[in-house]
Biopython code that builds the backbone (N, CA, C, O; Angstrom):
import numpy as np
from Bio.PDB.StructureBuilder import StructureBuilder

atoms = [
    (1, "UNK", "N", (55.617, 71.652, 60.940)),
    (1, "UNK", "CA", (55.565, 71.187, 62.318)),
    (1, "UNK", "C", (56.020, 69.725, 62.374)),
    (1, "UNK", "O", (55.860, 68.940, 61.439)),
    (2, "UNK", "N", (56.474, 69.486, 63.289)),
    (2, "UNK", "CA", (57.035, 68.208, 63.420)),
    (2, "UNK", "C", (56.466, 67.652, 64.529)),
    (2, "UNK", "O", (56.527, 68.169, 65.644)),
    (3, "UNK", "N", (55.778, 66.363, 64.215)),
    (3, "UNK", "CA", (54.998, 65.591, 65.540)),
    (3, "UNK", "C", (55.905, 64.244, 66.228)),
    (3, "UNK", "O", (55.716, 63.214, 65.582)),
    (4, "UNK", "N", (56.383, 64.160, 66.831)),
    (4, "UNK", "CA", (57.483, 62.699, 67.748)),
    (4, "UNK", "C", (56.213, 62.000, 68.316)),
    (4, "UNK", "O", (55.308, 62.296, 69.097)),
    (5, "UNK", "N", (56.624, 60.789, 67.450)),
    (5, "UNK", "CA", (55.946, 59.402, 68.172)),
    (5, "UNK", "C", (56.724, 58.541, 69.446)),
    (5, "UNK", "O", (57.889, 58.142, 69.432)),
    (6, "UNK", "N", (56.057, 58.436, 70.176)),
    (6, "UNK", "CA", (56.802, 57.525, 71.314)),
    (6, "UNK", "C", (55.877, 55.941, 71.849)),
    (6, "UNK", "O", (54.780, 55.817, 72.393)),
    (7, "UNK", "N", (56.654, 55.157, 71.509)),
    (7, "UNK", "CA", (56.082, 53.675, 71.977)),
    (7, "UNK", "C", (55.649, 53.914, 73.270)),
    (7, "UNK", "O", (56.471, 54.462, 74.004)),
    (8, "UNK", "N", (54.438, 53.609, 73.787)),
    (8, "UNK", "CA", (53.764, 53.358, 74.363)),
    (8, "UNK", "C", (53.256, 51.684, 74.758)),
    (8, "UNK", "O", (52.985, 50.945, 73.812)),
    (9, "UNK", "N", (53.140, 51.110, 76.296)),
    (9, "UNK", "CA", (52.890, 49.925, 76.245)),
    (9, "UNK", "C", (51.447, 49.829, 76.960)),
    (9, "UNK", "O", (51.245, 48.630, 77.150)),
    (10, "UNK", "N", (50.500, 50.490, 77.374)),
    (10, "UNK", "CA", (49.313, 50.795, 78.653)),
    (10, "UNK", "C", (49.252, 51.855, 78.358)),
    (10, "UNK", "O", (50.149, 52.664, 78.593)),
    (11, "UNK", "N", (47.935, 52.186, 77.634)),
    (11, "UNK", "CA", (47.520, 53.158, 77.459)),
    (11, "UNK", "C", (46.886, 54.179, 78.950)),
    (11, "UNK", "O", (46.707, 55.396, 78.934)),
    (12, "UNK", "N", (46.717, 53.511, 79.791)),
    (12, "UNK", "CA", (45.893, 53.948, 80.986)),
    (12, "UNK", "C", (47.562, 54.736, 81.836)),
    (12, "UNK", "O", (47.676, 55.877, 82.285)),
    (13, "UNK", "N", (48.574, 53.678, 81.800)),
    (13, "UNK", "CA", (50.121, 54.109, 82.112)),
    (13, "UNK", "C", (49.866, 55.742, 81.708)),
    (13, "UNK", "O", (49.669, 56.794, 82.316)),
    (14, "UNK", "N", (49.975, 55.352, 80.491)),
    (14, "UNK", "CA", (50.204, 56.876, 79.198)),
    (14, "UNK", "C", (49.530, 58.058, 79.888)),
    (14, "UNK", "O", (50.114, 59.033, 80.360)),
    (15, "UNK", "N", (48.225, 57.831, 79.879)),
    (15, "UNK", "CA", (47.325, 58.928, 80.870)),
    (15, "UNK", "C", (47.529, 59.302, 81.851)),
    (15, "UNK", "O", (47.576, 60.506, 82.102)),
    (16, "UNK", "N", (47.717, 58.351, 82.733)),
    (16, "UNK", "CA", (48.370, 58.922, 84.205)),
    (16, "UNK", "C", (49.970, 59.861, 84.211)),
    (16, "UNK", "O", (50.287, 60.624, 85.122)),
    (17, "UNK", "N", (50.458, 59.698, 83.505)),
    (17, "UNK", "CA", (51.691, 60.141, 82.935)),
    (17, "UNK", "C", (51.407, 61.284, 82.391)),
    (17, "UNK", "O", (51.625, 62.373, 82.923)),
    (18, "UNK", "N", (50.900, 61.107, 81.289)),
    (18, "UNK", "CA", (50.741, 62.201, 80.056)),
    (18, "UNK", "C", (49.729, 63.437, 80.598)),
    (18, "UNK", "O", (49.998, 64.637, 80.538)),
    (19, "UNK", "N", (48.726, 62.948, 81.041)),
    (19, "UNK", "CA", (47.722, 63.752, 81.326)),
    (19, "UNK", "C", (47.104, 64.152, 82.345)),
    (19, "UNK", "O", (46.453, 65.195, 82.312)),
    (20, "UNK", "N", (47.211, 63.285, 83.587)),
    (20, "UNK", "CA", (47.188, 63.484, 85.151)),
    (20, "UNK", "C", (48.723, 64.458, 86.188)),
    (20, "UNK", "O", (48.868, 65.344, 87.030)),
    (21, "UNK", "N", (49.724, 63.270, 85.156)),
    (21, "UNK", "CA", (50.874, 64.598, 85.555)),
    (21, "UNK", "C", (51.484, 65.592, 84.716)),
    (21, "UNK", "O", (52.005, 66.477, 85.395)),
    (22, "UNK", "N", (51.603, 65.758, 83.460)),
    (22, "UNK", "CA", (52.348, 66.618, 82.704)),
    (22, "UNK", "C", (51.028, 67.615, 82.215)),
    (22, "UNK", "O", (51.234, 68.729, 81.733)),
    (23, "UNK", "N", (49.848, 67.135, 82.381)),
    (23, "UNK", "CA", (48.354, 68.009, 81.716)),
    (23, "UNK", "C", (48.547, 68.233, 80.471)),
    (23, "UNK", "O", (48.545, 69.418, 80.134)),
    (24, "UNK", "N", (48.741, 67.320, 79.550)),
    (24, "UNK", "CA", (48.711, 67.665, 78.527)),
    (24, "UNK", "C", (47.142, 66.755, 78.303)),
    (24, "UNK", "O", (46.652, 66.091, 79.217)),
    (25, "UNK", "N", (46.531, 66.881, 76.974)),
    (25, "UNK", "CA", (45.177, 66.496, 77.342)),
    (25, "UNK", "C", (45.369, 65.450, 76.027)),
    (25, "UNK", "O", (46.329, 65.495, 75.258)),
    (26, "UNK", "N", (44.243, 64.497, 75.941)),
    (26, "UNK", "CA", (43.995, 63.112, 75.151)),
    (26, "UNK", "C", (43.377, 64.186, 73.873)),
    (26, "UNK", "O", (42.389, 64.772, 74.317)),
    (27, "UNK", "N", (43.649, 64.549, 72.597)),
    (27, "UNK", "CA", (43.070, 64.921, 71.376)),
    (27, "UNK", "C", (42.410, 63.585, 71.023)),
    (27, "UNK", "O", (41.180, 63.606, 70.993)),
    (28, "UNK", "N", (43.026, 62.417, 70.750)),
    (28, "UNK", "CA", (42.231, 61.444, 70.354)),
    (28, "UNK", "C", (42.615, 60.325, 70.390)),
    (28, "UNK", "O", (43.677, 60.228, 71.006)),
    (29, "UNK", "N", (42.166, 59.248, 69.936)),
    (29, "UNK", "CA", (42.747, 57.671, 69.916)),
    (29, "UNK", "C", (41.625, 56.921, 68.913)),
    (29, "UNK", "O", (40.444, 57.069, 68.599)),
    (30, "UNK", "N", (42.667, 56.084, 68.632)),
    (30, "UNK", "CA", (42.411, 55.020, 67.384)),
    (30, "UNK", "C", (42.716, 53.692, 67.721)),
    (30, "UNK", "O", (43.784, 53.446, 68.282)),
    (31, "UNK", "N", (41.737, 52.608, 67.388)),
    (31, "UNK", "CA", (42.459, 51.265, 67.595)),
    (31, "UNK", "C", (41.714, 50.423, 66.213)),
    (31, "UNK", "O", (40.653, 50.968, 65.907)),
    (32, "UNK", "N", (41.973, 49.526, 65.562)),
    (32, "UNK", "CA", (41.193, 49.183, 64.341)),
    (32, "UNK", "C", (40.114, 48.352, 64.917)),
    (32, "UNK", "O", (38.925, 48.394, 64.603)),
    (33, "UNK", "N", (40.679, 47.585, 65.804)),
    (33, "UNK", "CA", (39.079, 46.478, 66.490)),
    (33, "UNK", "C", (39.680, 47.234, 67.968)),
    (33, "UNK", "O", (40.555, 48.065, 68.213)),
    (34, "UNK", "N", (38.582, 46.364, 68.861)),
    (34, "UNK", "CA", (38.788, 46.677, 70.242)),
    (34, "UNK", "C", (40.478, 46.056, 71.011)),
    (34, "UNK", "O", (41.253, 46.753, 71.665)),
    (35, "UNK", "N", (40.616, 44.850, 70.719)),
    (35, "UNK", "CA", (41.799, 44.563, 71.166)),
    (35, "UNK", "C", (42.993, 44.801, 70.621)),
    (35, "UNK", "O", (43.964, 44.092, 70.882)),
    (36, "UNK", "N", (43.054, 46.001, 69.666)),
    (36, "UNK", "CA", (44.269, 46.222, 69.019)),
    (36, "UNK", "C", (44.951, 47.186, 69.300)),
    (36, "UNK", "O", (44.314, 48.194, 69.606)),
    (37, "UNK", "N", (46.462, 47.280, 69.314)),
    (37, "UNK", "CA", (46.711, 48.531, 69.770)),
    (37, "UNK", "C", (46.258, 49.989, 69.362)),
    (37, "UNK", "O", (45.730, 50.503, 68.376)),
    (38, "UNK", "N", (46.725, 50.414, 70.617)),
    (38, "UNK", "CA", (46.041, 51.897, 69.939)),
    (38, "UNK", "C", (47.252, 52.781, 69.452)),
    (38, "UNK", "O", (48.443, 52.470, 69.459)),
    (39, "UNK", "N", (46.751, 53.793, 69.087)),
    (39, "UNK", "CA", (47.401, 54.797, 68.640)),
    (39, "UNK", "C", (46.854, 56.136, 68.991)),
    (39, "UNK", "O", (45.662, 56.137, 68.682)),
    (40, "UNK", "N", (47.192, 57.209, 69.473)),
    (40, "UNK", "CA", (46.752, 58.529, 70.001)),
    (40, "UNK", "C", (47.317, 59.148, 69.734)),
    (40, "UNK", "O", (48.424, 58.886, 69.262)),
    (41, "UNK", "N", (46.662, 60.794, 69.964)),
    (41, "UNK", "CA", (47.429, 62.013, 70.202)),
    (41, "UNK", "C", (47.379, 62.837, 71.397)),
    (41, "UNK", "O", (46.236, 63.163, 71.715)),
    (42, "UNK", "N", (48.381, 63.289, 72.197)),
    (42, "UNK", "CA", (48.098, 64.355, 72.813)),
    (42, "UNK", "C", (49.023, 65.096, 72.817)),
    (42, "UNK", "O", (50.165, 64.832, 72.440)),
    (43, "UNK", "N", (48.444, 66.567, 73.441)),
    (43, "UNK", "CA", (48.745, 67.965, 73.327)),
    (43, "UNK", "C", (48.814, 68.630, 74.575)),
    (43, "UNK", "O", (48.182, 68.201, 75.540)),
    (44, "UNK", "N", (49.597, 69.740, 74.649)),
    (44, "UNK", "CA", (49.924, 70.622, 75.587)),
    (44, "UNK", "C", (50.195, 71.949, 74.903)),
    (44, "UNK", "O", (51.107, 72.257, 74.137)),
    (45, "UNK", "N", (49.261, 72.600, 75.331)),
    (45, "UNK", "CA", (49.461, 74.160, 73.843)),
    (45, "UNK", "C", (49.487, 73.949, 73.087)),
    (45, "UNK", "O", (48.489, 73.398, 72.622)),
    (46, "UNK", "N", (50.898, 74.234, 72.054)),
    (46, "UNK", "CA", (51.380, 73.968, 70.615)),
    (46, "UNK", "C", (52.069, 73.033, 70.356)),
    (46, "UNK", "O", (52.560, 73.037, 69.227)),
    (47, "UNK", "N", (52.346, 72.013, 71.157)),
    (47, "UNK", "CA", (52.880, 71.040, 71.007)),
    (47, "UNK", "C", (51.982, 69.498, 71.276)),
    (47, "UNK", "O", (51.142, 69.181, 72.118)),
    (48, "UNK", "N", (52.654, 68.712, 70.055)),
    (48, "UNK", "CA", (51.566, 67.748, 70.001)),
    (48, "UNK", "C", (52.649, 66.176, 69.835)),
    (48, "UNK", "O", (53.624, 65.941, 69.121)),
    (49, "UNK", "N", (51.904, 65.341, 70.868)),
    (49, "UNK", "CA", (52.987, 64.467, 70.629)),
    (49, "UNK", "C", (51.612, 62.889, 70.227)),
    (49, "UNK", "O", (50.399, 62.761, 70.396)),
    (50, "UNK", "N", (52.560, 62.133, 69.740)),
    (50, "UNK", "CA", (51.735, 60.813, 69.379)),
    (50, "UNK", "C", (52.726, 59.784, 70.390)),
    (50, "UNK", "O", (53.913, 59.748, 70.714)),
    (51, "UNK", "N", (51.464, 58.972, 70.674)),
    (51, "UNK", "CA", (51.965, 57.583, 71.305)),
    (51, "UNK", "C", (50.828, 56.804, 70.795)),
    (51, "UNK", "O", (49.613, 56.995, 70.744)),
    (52, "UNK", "N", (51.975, 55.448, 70.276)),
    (52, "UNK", "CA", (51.844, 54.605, 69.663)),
    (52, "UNK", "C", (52.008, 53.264, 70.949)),
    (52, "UNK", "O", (52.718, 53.253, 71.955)),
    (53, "UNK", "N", (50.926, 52.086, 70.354)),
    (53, "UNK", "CA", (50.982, 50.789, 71.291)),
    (53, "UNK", "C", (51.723, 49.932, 69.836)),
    (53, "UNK", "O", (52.265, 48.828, 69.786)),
    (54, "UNK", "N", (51.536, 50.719, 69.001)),
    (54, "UNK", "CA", (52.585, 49.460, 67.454)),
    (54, "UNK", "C", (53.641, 48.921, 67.573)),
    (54, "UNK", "O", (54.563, 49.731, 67.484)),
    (55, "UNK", "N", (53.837, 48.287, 67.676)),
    (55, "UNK", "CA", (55.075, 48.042, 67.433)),
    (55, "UNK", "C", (56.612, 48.350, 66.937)),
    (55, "UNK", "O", (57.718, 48.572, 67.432)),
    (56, "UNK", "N", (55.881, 48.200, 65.427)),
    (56, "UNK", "CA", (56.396, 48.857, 64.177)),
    (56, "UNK", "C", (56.444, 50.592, 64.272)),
    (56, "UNK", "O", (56.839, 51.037, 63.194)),
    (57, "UNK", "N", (56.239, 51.346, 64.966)),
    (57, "UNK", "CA", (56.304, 52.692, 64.817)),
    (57, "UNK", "C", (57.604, 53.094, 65.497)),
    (57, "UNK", "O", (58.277, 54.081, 65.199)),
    (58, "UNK", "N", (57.833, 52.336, 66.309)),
    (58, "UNK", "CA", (58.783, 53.268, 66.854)),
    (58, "UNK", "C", (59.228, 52.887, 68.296)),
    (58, "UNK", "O", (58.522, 52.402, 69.181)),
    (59, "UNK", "N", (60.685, 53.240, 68.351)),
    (59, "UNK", "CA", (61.577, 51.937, 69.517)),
    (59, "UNK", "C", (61.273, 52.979, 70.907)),
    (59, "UNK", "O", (61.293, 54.209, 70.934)),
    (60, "UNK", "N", (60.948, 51.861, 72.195)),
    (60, "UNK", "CA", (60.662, 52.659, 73.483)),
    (60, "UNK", "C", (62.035, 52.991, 73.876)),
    (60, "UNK", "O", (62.817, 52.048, 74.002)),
    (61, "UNK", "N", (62.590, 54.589, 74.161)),
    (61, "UNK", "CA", (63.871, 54.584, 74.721)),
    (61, "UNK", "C", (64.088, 56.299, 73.956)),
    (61, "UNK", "O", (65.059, 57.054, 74.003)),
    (62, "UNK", "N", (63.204, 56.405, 73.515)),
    (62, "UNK", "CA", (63.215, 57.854, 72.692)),
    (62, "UNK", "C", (63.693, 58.643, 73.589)),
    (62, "UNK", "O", (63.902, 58.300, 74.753)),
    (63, "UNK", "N", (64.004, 60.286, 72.903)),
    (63, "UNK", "CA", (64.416, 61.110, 73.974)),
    (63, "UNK", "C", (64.036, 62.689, 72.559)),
    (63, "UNK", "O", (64.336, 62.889, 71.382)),
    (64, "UNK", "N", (63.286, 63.395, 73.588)),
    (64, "UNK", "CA", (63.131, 64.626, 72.967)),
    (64, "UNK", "C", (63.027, 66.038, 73.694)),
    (64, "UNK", "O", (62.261, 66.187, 74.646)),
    (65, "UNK", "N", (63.920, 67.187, 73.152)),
    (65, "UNK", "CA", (63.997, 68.738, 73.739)),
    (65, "UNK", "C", (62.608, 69.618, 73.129)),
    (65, "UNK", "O", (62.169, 69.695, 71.981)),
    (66, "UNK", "N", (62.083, 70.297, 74.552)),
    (66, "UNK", "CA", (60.656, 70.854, 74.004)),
    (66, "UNK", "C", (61.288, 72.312, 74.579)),
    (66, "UNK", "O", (61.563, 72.347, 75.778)),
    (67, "UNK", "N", (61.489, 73.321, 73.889)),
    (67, "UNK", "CA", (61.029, 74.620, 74.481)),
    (67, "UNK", "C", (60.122, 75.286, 74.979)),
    (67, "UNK", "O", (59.067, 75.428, 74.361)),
    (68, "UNK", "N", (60.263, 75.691, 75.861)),
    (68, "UNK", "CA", (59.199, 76.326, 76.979)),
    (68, "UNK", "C", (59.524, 78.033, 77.286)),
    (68, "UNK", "O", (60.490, 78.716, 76.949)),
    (69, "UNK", "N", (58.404, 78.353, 77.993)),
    (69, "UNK", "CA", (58.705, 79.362, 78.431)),
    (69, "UNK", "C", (57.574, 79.169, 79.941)),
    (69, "UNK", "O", (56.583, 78.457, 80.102)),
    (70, "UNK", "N", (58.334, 80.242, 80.948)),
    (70, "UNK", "CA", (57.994, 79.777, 82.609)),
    (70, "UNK", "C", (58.137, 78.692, 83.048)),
    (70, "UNK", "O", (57.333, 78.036, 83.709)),
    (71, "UNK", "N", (59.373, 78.371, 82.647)),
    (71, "UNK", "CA", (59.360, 76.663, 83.145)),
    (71, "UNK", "C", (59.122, 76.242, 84.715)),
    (71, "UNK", "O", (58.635, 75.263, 85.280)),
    (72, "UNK", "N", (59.760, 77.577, 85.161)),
    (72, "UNK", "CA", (59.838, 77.188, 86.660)),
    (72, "UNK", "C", (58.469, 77.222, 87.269)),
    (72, "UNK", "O", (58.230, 76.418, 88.169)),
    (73, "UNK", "N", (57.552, 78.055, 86.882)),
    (73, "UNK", "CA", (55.843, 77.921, 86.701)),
    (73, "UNK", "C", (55.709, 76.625, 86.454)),
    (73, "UNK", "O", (55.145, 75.866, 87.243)),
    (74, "UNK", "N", (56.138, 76.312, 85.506)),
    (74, "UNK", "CA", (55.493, 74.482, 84.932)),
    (74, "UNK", "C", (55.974, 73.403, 86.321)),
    (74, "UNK", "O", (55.279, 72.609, 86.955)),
    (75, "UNK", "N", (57.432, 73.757, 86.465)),
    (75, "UNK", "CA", (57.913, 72.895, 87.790)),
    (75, "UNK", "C", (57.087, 73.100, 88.496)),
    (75, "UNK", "O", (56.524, 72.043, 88.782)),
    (76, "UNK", "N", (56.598, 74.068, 89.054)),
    (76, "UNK", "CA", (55.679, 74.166, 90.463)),
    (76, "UNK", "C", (54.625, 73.281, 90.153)),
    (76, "UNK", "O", (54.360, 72.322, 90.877)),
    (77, "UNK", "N", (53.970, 73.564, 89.056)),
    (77, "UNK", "CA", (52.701, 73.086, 89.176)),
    (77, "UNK", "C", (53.019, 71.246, 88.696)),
    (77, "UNK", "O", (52.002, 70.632, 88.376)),
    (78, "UNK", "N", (53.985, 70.678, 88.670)),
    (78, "UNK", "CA", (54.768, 69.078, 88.579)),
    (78, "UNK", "C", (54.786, 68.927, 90.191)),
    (78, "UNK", "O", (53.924, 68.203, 90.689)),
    (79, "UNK", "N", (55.502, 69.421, 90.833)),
    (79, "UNK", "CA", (56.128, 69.161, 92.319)),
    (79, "UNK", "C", (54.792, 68.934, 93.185)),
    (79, "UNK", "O", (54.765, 68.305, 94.243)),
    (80, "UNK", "N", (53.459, 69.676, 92.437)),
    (80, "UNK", "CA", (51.877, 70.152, 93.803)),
    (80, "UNK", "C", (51.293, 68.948, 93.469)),
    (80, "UNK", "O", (50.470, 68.539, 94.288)),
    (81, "UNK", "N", (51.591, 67.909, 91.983)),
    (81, "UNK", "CA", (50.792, 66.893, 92.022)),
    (81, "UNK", "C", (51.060, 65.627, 92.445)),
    (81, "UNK", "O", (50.313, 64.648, 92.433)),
    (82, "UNK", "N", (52.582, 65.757, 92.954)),
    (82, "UNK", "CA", (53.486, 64.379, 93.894)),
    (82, "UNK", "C", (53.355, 63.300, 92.962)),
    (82, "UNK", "O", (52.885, 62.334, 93.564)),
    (83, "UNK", "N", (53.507, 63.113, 92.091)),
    (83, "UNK", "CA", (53.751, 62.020, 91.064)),
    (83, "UNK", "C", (54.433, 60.891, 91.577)),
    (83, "UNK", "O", (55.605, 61.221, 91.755)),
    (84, "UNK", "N", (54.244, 59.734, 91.891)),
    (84, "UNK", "CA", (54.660, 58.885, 92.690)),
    (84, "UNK", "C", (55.937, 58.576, 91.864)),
    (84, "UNK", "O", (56.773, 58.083, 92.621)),
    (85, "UNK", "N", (56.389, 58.679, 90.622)),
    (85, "UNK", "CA", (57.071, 57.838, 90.016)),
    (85, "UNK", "C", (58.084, 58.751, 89.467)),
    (85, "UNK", "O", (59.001, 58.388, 88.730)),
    (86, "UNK", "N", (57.859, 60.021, 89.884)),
    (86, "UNK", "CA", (58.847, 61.397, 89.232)),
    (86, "UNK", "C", (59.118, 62.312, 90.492)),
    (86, "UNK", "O", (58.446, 62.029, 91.483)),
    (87, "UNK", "N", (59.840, 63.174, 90.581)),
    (87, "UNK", "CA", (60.336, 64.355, 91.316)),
    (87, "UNK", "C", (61.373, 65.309, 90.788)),
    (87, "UNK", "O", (62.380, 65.596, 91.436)),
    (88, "UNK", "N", (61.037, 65.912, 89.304)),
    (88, "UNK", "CA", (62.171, 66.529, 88.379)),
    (88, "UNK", "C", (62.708, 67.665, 89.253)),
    (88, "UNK", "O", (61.970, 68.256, 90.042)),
    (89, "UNK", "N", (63.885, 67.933, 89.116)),
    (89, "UNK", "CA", (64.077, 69.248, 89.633)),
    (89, "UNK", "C", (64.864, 70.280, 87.868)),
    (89, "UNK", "O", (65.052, 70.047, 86.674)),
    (90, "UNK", "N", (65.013, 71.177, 88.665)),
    (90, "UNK", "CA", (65.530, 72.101, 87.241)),
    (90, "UNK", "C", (67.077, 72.203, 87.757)),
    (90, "UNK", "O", (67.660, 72.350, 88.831)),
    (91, "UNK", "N", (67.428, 72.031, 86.291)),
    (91, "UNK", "CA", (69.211, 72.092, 86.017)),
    (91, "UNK", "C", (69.493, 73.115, 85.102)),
    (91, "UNK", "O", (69.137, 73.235, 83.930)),
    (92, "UNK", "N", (70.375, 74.033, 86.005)),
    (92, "UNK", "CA", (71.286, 74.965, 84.410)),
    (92, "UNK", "C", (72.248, 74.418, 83.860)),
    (92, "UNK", "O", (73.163, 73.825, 84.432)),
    (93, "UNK", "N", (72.101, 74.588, 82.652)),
    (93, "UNK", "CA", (72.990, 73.999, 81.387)),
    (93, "UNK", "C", (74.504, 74.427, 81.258)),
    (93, "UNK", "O", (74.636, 75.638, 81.436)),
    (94, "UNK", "N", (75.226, 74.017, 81.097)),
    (94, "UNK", "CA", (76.092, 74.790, 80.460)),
    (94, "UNK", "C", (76.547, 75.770, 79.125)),
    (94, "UNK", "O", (77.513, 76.471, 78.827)),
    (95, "UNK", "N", (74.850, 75.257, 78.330)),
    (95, "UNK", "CA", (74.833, 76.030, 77.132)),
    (95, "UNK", "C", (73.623, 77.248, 77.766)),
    (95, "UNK", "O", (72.886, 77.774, 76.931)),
    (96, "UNK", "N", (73.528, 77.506, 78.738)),
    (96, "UNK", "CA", (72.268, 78.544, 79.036)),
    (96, "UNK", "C", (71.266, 78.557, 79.091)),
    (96, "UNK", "O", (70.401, 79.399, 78.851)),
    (97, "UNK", "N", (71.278, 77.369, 79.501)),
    (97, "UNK", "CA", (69.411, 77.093, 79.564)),
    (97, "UNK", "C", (68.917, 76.428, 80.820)),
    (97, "UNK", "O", (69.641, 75.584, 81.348)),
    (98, "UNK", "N", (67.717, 76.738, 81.360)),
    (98, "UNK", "CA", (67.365, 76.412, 82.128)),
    (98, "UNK", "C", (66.699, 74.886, 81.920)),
    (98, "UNK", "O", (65.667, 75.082, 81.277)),
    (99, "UNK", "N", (66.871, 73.176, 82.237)),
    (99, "UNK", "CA", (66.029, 72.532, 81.940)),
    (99, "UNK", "C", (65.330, 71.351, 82.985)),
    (99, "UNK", "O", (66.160, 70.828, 83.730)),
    (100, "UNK", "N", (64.283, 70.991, 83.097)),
    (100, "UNK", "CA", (63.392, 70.022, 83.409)),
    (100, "UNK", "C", (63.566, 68.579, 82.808)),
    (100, "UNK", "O", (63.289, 68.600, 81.609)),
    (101, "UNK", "N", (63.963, 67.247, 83.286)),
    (101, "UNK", "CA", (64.062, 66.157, 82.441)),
    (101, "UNK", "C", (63.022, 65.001, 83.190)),
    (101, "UNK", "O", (62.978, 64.677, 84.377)),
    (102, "UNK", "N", (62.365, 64.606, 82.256)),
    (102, "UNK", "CA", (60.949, 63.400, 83.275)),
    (102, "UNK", "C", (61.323, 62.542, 82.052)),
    (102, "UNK", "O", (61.768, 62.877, 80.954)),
    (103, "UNK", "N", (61.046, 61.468, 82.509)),
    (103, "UNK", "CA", (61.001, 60.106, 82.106)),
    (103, "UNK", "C", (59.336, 59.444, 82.095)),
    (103, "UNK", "O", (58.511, 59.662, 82.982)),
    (104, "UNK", "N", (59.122, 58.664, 80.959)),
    (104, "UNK", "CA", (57.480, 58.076, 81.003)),
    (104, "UNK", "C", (57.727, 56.794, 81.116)),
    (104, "UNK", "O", (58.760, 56.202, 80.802)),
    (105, "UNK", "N", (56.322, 56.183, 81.775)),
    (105, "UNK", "CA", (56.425, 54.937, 81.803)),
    (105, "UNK", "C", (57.683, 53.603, 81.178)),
    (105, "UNK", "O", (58.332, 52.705, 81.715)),
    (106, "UNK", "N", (57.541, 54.073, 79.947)),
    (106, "UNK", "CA", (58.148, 53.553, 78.793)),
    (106, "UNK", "C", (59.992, 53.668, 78.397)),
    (106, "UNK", "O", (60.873, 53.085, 77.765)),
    (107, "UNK", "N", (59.774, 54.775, 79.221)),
    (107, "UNK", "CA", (61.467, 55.289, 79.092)),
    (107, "UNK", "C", (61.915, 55.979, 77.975)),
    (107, "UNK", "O", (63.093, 55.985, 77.619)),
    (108, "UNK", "N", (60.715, 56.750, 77.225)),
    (108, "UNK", "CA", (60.842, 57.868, 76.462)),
    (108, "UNK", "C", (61.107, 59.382, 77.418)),
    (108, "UNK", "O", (60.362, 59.758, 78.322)),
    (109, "UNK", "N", (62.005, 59.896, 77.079)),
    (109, "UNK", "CA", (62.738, 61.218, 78.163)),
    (109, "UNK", "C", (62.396, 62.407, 77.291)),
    (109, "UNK", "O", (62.583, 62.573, 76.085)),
    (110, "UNK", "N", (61.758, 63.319, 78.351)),
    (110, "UNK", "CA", (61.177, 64.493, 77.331)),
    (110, "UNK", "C", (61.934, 65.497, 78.427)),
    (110, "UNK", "O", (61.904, 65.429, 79.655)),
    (111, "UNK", "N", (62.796, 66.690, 77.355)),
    (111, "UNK", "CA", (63.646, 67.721, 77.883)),
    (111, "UNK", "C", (62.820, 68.905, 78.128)),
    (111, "UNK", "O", (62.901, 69.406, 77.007)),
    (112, "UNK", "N", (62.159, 69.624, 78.729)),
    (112, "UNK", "CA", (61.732, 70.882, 78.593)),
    (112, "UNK", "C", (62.600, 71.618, 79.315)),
    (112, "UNK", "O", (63.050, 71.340, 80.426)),
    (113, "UNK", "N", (62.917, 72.967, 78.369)),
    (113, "UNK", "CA", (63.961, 73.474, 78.502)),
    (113, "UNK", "C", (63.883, 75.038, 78.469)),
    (113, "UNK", "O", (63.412, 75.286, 77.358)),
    (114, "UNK", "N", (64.146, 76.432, 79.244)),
    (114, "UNK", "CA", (64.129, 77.699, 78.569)),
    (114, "UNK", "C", (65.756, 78.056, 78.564)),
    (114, "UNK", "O", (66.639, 77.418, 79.137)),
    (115, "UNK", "N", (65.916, 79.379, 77.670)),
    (115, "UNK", "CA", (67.168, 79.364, 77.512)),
    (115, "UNK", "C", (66.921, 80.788, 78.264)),
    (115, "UNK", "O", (65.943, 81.535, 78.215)),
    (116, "UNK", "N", (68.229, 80.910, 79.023)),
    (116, "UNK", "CA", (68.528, 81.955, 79.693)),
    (116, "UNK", "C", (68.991, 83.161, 78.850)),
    (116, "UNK", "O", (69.763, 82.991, 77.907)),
    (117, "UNK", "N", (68.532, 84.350, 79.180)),
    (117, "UNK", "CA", (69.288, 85.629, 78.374)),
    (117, "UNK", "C", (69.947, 86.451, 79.298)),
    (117, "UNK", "O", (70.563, 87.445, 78.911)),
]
sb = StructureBuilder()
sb.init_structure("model")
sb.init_model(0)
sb.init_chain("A")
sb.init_seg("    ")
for serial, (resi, resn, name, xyz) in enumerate(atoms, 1):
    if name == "N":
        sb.init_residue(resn, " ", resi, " ")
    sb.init_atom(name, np.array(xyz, "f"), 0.0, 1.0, " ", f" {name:<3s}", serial, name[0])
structure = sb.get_structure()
């Protein structure tokens, strides 16, 4: 399995993002003292992503393709929570796929995508 870290700058950002609009849920967080950055995980099903406040982990500007299935299910339930800062719509590909593209706080771009048969 492969886990993608994405720089993170506001962890509270991250949540409202991560977990108020996309529902993926907080597994956990780490910071070594109180004022240090943190480091987390969260999840959505089988997929698990890390965001990092380090520095050193990893450059904000990332970009990653997630396969899905019912995407257009997933759109609906994006569009009912009015996300002040998003409004994805779905694009067909020219390689056959149906996809979703959102942007986070940070300007890490996450693709969710189904492929058409």
């Amino acid at each position: 399995m492969i886990t993608p870290i994405f720089r993170i700058f506001d962890l509270e950002k991250a949540k409202e993002f991560y977990i108020d609009y996309l529902g993926y849920q907080l597994d956990w967080a780490h910071r070594f003292e109180e004022h240090m950055p943190v480091y987390c995980q969260v999840s959505l099903h089988e997929l698990i992503l890390h965001l990092s406040e380090h520095h050193g982990d990893c450059s904000p500007g990332s970009a990653i393709r997630i396969k899905m299935t019912d995407l257009k299910k997933y759109h609906s339930a994006l569009k009912e929570k009015k996300y002040t800062y998003a409004n994805p719509g779905l694009e067909k590909s020219p390689w056959n796929t149906v996809e979703l593209t959102v942007t986070d706080p940070f300007f890490n771009r996450i693709t969710f995508y189904e492929e058409i048969l």
